[in-house]
Structure formats: structure tokens, C-alpha cells
C-alpha positions as CSV (number, residue, x, y, z in Angstrom):
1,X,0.0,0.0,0.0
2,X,1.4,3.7,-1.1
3,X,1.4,6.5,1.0
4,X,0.0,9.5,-0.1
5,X,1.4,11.8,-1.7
6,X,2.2,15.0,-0.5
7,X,0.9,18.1,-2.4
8,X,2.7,21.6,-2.5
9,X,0.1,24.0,-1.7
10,X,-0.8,27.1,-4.7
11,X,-3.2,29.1,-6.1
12,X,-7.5,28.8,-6.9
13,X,-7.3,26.9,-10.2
14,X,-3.8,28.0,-11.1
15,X,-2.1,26.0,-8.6
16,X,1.3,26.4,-9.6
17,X,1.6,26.8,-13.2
18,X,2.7,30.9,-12.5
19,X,5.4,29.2,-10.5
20,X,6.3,26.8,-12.7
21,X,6.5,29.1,-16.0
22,X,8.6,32.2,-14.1
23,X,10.7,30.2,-11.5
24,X,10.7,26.9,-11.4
25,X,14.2,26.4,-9.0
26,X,12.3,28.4,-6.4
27,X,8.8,26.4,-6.6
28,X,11.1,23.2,-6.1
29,X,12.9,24.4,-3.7
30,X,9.7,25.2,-1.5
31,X,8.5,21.9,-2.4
32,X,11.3,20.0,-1.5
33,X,12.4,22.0,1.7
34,X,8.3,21.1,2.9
35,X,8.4,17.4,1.7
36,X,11.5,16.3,0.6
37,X,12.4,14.3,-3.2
38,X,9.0,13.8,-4.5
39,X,5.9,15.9,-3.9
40,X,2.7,16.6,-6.1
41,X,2.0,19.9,-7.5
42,X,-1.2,21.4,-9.7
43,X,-0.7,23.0,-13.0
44,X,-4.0,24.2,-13.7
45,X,-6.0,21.2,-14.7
46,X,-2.7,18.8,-14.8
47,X,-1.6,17.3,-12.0
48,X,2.1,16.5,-11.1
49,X,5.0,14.9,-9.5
50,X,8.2,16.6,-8.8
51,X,11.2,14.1,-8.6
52,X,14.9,15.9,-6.9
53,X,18.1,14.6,-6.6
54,X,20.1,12.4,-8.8
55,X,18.1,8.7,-8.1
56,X,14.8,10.3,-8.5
57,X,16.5,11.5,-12.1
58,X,17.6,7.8,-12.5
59,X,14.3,6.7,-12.2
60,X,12.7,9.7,-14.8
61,X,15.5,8.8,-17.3
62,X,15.1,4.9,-17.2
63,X,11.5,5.2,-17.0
64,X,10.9,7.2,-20.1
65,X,9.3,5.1,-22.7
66,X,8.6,2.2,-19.9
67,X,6.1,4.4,-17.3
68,X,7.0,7.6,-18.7
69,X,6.0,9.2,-22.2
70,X,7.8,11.5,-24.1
71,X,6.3,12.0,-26.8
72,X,2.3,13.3,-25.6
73,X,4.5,15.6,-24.0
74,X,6.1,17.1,-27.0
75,X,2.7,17.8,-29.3
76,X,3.8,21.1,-29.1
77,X,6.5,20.4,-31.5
78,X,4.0,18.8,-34.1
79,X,3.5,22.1,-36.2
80,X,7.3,21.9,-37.0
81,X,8.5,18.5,-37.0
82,X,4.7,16.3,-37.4
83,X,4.2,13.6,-35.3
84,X,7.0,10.7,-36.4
85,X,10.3,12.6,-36.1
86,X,12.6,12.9,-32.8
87,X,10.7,13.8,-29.6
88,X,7.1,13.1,-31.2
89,X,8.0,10.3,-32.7
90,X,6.8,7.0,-31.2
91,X,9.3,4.7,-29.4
92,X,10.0,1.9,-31.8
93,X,10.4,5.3,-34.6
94,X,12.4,7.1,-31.8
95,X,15.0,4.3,-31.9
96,X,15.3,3.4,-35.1
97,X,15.9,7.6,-36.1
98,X,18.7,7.0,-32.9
99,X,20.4,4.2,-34.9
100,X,20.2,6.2,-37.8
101,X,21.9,9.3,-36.2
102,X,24.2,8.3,-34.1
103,X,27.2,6.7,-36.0
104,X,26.8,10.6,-37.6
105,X,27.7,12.3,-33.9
106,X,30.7,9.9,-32.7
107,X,34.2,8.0,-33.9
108,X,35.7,9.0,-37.2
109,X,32.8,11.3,-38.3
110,X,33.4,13.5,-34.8
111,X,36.8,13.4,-35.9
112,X,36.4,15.0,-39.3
113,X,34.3,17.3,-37.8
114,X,36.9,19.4,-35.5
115,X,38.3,21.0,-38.9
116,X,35.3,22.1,-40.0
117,X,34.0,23.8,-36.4
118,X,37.8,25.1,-36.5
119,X,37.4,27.2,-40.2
120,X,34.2,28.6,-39.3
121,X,35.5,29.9,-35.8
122,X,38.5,31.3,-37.7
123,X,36.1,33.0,-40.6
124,X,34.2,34.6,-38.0
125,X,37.4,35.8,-35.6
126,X,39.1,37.2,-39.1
127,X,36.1,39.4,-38.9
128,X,36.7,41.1,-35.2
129,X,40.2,43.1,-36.1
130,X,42.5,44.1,-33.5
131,X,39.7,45.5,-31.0
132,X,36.4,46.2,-30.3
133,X,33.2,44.7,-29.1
134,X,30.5,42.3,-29.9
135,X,27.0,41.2,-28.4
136,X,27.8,37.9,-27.3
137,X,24.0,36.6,-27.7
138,X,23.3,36.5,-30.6
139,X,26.8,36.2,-31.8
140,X,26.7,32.8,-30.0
141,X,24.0,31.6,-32.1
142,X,25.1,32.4,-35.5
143,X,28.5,31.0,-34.5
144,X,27.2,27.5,-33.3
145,X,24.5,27.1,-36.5
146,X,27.4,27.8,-38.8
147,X,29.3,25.6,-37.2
148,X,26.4,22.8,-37.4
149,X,25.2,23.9,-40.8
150,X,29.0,23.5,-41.9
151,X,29.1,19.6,-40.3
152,X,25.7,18.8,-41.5
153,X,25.8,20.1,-45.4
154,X,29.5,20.4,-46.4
155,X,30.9,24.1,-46.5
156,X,29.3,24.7,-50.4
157,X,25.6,24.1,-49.2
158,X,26.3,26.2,-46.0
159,X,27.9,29.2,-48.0
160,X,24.7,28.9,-50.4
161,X,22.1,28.8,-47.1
162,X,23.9,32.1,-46.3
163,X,23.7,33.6,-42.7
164,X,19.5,34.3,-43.1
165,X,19.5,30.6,-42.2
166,X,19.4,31.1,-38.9
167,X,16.5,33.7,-38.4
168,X,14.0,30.9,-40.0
169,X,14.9,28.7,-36.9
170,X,13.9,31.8,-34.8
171,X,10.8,32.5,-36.3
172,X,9.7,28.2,-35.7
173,X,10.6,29.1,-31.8
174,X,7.8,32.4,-32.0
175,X,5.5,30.0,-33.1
176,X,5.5,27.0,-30.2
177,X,2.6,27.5,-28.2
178,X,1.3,25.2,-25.4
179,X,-2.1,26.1,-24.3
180,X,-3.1,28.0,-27.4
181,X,-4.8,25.8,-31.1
182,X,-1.5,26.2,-33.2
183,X,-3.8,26.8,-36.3
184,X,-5.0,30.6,-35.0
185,X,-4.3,33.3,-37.5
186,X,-2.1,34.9,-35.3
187,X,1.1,36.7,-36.7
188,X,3.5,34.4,-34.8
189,X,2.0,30.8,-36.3
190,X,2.1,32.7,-39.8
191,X,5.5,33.7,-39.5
192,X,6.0,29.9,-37.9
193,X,4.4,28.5,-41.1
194,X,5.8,30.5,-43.3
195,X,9.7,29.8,-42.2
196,X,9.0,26.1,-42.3
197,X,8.0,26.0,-45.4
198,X,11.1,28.2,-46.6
199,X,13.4,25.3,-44.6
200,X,11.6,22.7,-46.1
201,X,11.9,24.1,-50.3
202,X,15.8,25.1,-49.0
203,X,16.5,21.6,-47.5
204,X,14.5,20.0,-49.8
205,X,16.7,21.2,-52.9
206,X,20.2,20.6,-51.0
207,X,18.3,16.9,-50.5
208,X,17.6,16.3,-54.3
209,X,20.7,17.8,-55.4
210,X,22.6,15.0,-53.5
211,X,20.5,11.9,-54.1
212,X,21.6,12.7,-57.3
213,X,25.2,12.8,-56.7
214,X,26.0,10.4,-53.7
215,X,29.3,9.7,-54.1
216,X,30.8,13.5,-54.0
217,X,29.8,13.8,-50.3
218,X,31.1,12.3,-46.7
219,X,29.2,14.3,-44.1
220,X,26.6,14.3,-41.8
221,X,23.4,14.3,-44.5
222,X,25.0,11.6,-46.3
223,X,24.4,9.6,-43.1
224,X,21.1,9.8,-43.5
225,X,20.8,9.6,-46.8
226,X,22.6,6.2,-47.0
227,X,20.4,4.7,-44.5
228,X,17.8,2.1,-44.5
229,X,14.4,3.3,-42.3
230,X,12.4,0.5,-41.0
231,X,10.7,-1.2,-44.0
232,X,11.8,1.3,-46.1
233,X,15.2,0.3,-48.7
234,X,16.0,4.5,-47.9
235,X,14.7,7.6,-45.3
236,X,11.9,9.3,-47.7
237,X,13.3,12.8,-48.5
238,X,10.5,14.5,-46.6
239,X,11.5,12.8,-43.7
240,X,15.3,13.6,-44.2
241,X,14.4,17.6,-44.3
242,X,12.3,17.1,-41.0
243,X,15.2,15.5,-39.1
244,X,17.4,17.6,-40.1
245,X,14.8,20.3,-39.1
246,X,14.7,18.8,-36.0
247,X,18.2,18.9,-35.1
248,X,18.9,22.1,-35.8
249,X,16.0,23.3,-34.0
250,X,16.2,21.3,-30.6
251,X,20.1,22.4,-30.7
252,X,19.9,26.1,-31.6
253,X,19.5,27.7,-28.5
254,X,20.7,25.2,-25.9
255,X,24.4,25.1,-27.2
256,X,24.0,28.7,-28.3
257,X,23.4,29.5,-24.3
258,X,25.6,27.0,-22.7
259,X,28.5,28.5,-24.9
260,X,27.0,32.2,-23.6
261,X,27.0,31.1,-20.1
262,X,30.6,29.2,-20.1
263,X,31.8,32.4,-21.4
264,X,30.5,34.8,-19.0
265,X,31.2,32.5,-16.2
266,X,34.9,32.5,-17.5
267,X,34.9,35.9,-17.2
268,X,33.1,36.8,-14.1
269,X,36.4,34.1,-12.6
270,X,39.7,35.7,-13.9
271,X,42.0,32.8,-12.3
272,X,39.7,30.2,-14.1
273,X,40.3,32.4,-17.3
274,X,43.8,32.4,-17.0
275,X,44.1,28.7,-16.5
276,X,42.1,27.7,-19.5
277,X,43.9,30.0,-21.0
278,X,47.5,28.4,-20.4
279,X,45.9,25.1,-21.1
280,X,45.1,26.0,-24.8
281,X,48.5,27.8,-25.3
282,X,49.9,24.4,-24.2
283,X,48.3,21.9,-26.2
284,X,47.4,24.2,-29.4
285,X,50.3,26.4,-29.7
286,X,50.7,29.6,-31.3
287,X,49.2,29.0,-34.6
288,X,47.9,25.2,-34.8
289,X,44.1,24.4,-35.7
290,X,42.3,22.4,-33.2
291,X,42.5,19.0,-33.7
292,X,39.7,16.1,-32.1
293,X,43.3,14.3,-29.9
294,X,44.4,18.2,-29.0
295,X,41.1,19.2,-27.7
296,X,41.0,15.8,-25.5
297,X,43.6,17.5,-23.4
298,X,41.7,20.6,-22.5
299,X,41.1,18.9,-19.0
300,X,40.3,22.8,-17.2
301,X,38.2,23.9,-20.1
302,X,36.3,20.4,-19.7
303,X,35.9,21.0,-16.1
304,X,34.2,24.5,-16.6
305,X,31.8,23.6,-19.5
306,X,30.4,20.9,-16.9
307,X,30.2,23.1,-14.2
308,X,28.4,25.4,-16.2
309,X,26.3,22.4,-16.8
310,X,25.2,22.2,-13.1
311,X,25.1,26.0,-12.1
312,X,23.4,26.9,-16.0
313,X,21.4,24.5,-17.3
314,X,20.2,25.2,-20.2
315,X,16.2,24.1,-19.0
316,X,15.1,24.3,-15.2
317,X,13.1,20.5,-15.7
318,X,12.4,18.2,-18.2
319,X,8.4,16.5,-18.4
320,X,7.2,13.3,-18.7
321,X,3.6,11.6,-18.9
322,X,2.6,8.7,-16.9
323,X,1.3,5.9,-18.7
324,X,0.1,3.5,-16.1
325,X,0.3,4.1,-12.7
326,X,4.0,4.0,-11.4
327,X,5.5,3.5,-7.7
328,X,8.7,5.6,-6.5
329,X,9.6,5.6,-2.7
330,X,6.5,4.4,-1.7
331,X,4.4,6.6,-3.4
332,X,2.4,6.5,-6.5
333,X,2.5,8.7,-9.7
334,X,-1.5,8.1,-10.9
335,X,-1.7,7.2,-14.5
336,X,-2.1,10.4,-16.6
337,X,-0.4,12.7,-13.8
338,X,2.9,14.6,-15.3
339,X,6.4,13.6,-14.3
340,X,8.7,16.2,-13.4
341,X,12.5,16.4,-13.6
342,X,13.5,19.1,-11.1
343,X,16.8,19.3,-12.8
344,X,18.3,22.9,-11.8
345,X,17.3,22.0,-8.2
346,X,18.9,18.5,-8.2
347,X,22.3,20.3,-9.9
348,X,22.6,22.9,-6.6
349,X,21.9,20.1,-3.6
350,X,24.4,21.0,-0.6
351,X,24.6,17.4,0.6
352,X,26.1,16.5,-3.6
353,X,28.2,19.9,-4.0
354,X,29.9,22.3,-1.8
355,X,28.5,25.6,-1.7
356,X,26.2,24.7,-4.8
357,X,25.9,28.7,-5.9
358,X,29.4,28.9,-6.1
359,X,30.5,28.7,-9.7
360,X,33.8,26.0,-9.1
361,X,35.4,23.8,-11.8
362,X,37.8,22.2,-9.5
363,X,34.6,19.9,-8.3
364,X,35.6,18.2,-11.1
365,X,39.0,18.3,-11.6
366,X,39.7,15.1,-9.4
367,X,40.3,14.7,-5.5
368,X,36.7,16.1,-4.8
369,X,33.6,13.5,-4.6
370,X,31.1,15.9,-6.1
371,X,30.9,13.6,-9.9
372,X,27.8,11.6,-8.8
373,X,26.2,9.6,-11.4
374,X,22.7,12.0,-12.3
375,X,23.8,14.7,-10.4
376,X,24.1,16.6,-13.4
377,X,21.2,15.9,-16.3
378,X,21.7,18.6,-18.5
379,X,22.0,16.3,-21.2
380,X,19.4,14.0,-20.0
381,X,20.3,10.3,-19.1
382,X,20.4,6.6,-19.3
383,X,18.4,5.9,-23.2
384,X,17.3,9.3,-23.5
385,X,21.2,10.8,-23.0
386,X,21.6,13.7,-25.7
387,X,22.7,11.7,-29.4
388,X,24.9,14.9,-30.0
389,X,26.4,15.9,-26.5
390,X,30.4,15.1,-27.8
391,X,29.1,17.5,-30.8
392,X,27.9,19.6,-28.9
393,X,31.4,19.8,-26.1
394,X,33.4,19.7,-29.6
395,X,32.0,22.8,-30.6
396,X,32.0,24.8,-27.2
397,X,35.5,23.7,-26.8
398,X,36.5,25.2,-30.6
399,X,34.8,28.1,-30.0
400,X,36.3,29.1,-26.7
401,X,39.9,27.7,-27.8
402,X,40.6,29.7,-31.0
403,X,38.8,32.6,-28.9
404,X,41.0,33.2,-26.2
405,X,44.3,32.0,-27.7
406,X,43.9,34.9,-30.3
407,X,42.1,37.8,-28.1
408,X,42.1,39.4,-24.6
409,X,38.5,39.3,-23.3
410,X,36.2,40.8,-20.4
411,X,32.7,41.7,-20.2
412,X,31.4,45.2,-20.6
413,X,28.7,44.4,-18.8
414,X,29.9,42.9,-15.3
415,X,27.6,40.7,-14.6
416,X,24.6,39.8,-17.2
417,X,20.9,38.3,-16.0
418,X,19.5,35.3,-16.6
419,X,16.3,35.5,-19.4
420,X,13.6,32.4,-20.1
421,X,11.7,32.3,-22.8
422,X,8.9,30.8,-23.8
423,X,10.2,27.3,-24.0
424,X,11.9,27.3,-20.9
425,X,15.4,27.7,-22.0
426,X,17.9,30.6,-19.9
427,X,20.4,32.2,-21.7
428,X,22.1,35.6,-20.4
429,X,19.6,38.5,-21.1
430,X,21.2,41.4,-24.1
431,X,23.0,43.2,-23.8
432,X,25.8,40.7,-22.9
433,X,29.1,42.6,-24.2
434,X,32.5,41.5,-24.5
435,X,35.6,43.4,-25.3
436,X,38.1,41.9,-26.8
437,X,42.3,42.8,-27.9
438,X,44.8,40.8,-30.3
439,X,46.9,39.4,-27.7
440,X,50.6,39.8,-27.9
């Protein structure tokens, strides 16, 4: 027999959906400090169940696709990427599109992907001269989608996509709307629709153009294009553009902010900047490209993405749907009730890390007993782990390399807010301003 389960307190009918949508670390952090790792909460009409601390994330991550759906969750996402692709996909489809993709995020193709990262960092730095300024948001997201673009289509397609590329993937993040029918005349969904279907003609051409010549190409599309789909001898084309779609979409802002945050953080901690620093002067030198075996030695600049991880992550929780009733701890999630990741809580628990608000790499630079296995979920876990994370650290690490080896940096602005939007990713808040010098 299950105990019951104990229910944060909130508003008539609201509950705590204000809560939840404008700060979710401090709603958990009243829930758990009144009932400890799991506790209900109402979200309007839905009901919920908060999970904290790194089991209770073992349990969400293991239990997704088992107890816990993914992909109800994700209808939003249905207006860009229809219901068969990535996160709406169904499980067995889910998997199969996992297969597909990763042998195109790891082993030889990461490899050849370094010097490709590398020339479009170098394109963009020829661009700074020997001082100024620039906004780093925004600068951060044009960076990282060339950088992906370049990986994905070859450096001819991304030249011919051109750097208006990006603002169609803004324009599909207007349009997500969770409470609202999607197919409202509103300005947003039109501009939505209307940069989808731009992607799709655009993607859809570089598509054709290379079924027809497959053997000039060894990238990322011609993965997918060389691979078998279920019953299906090939991926249909259509569903090639939507992945692809995808992917650029879910990635956009989350590695566009964690490279903002990792940034500002290196900033706002001079000594931490200085070390990095060294450590690229060491294993680069004064004029080498980045290679994938050179980067592997960036040991301090690996421990300050991941603590960036904890103290930043890119969403506050992740959601899940119950599909039967499911026991954790003696309780009971009812069938239909949300799951609830509280992620940015579980990253900042005193009894896991030592002064959790203090911004410290050296928790994971060895000697310290602060790694604990889903402590830190930014990337998600067990099966659901992100495909692309080592694409994703690969990028970050280019980026921040060839940055500081070639400029002098600090932030005009000393110490930059935090900013949510709509779909619950944080990212510092413009203006976010970085001067920079040619080094020595």
C-alpha cells in the first residue's frame, strides 16, 4: 500500500503553473524543503509529481518510454517536426531515427568534424580586427549554427544557405505555443508556417541535389541519406528535411546558451580564465588548428563547461507523462499525472556539492567526490542521453579555444541576468558585451 502523496500548496485553479512558467528552481525548492524528493503539484488542470536529486533522475531517465511518455508531452513540437520525427516520434520510430543518427555524432565522423568547427570559428574571428566589441547573444547563435550547418551540409551548401539561415529557426521558436490551437491566424504561427516552409523548399533542394550525386559527399546528410528506415530500402526525403529540421531546431538555443554562459562565467572568474587560457597555449600552440586528440587535453576547459552544466542548465526540468500508474519511494504517480524532472534543483543540492551557488570547476578536476552519477542531467540520461552531447562539447571547446588563444577578453557588462523564454530555455539576457584585444 502507497502513502499518499504529498501536495505543494498554490493558487485557486492555477495552482502552480505561474510558478512553474517564471521560476521553477524556487517552486522546487519550496516543495522539496516542505516534503523532501517527490511531492505533487497542480498546474492548472494537470496534475504533477516533482522528482529531486540524482536517483529520482535515474528513475525519470530509465522510465521514459517504460512508465513515462515522451512524446504526448512534445505535441507542441507537431507544427514543425509532425508527429513521427525525434521527440514526437513513437518509441519503436524514436529508436530506429537514434540508430540512424548516431554513427553521424561519434568515432571517425566527430573526428572529421573538428576541422570544420575550427574554419568557421577562424572565418568569424578574421572578422573582429584588433579590437572592439561584440553582443555575445546572438553572436553565440550564428556562431554554433554555422558551425552545425557547416558539419551537416559540407561548406558549399552552408555558403549557399547564407547567414539568413538562422532567423527561419527563430521565427519556428515564435510560433511553439502550449495552451493555445496552433492553427490561430495569429502573426507568430504565420511567420512559424511560413519559415517552415522556406526550410523545407531550401532543405529539400540541397536533399535532391545530393541523391543525385552520392558519391561526391562524406558528411553528416550523407548519413542519412545512406540509410535504411524501418521497412523502407532509404529515409523518404520528406523525412530527411524534417530531421534535419529537427536537429537544428532542438540544438539552436541550448548550445548557443551554454557556450554564452561558459563564457560569461569565465569571465566573471579571472584565475579560471587564466588557467584555461594556459591550457590552450599548451596543447594548441601559437598557430595550430584544433585537432579532435588536441582538444581531449583541455582537461580545465572540460571542467568549466560541466560546471556550467550544473550551475546553467540550459532548462530548469524536463516533463514526462505517466502511462500506467508507477511507484517511487512508496508513493504512486496516478496514470495520466505529469512527471517532473526538477533538474536545476537537483544540480545545486548541498549534501552533492559544496557551496552549490558557487561557480567552481575544481569539483571536477579530481580529488573532490562531487561527480555523482545523475547529479548533473543537463543532457538527460540513461536511453534518452543527448545523441549529440560530444558534438555539442566539440563545438564549445573550438569556439572558446581559438577565442581566447587569439584575443584578450572581459565583459562590458559585469555581470549579465538570466532571461527564459517561452520554451523554458535561460540564456544571459542582451546586452551581454564582450571586449576583446589581439593578444601579444
Amino acid at each position: 500500500m502507497t502513502r499518499p502523496l504529498p501536495m505543494l500548496s498554490g493558487l485557486p485553479l492555477l495552482g502552480s503553473a505561474l510558478d512553474f512558467r517564471r521560476d521553477p528552481l524556487s517552486l522546487f525548492r519550496r516543495g522539496h524543503a516542505a516534503h523532501g524528493e517527490v511531492f505533487g503539484i497542480k498546474l492548472a488542470f494537470q496534475p504533477a509529481v516533482v522528482l529531486v536529486g540524482p536517483e529520482k533522475m535515474r528513475f525519470f531517465f530509465e522510465q521514459t518510454d517504460d512508465a513515462l511518455s515522451m512524446s504526448e508531452v512534445y505535441q507542441f513540437l507537431v507544427p514543425i517536426l509532425g508527429a513521427k520525427v525525434l521527440f514526437t516520434a513513437p518509441h519503436a520510430e524514436y529508436d530506429e531515427q537514434k540508430r540512424i543518427m548516431l554513427p553521424a555524432f561519434h568515432g571517425k565522423k566527430l573526428r572529421s568534424y573538428v576541422g570544420e568547427m575550427s574554419e568557421e570559428v577562424e572565418a568569424w574571428l578574421d572578422t573582429l580586427g584588433e579590437r572592439g566589441e561584440f553582443e555575445l547573444v546572438g553572436v553565440a547563435e550564428q556562431l554554433t549554427m554555422a558551425m552545425v550547418t557547416r558539419c551537416v551540409f559540407g561548406a558549399r551548401f552552408r555558403e549557399r544557405l547564407g547567414p539568413g539561415f538562422v532567423d527561419h529557426f527563430v521565427d519556428l521558436s515564435g510560433g511553439l505555443e502550449f495552451i493555445l490551437p496552433t492553427n490561430l491566424p495569429l502573426p507568430r504561427f504565420i511567420r512559424r508556417d511560413r519559415a517552415l516552409r522556406t526550410l523545407q523548399q531550401l532543405l529539400g533542394q540541397v536533399v535532391a541535389e545530393r541523391r543525385a550525386n552520392p558519391d561526391q559527399y562524406d558528411d553528416f546528410l550523407q548519413v542519412l541519406l545512406g540509410a535504411t528506415y524501418l521497412e523502407h530500402a532509404r529515409i523518404p526525403d520528406s523525412m530527411v528535411v524534417t530531421m534535419l529540421i529537427g536537429l537544428m531546431f532542438g540544438g539552436r538555443e541550448n548550445t548557443a546558451g551554454h557556450l554564452e554562459w561558459c563564457l560569461v562565467e569565465l569571465l566573471k572568474h579571472p584565475d579560471w580564465l587564466a588557467r584555461v587560457r594556459a591550457e590552450v597555449d599548451g596543447a594548441l600552440g601559437p598557430a595550430d588548428a584544433p585537432s579532435f586528440d588536441s582538444l581531449r587535453e583541455l582537461r580545465v576547459l572540460d571542467a568549466c563547461l560541466k560546471e556550467t552544466d550544473r550551475l546553467r542548465p540550459m532548462t530548469a526540468t524536463l516533463v514526462r507523462l505517466a502511462k500506467r500508474d508507477v511507484e517511487i519511494d512508496g508513493y504512486t504517480i496516478p496514470k495520466g499525472w505529469l512527471a517532473v524532472a526538477g533538474i536545476a534543483l537537483t544540480h545545486r543540492l548541498p549534501e552533492i556539492f559544496t557551496e552549490p551557488e558557487r561557480w567552481d570547476p575544481g569539483r571536477f578536476l579530481g580529488g573532490r567526490s562531487e561527480d555523482v552519477p545523475y547529479s548533473i542531467v543537463n543532457f538527460g540520461g540513461a536511453h534518452h542521453r543527448c545523441w549529440a552531447m560530444s558534438f555539442v562539447a566539440h563545438e564549445m571547446k573550438v569556439a572558446m579555444s581559438l577565442l581566447v588563444r587569439r584575443y584578450d577578453i572581459a565583459l562590458v557588462d559585469a555581470d549579465p541576468p538570466s532571461e527564459t523564454n517561452d520554451i523554458g530555455v535561460t540564456r544571459p539576457k542582451a546586452p551581454c558585451r564582450i571586449r576583446y584585444q589581439r593578444r601579444a
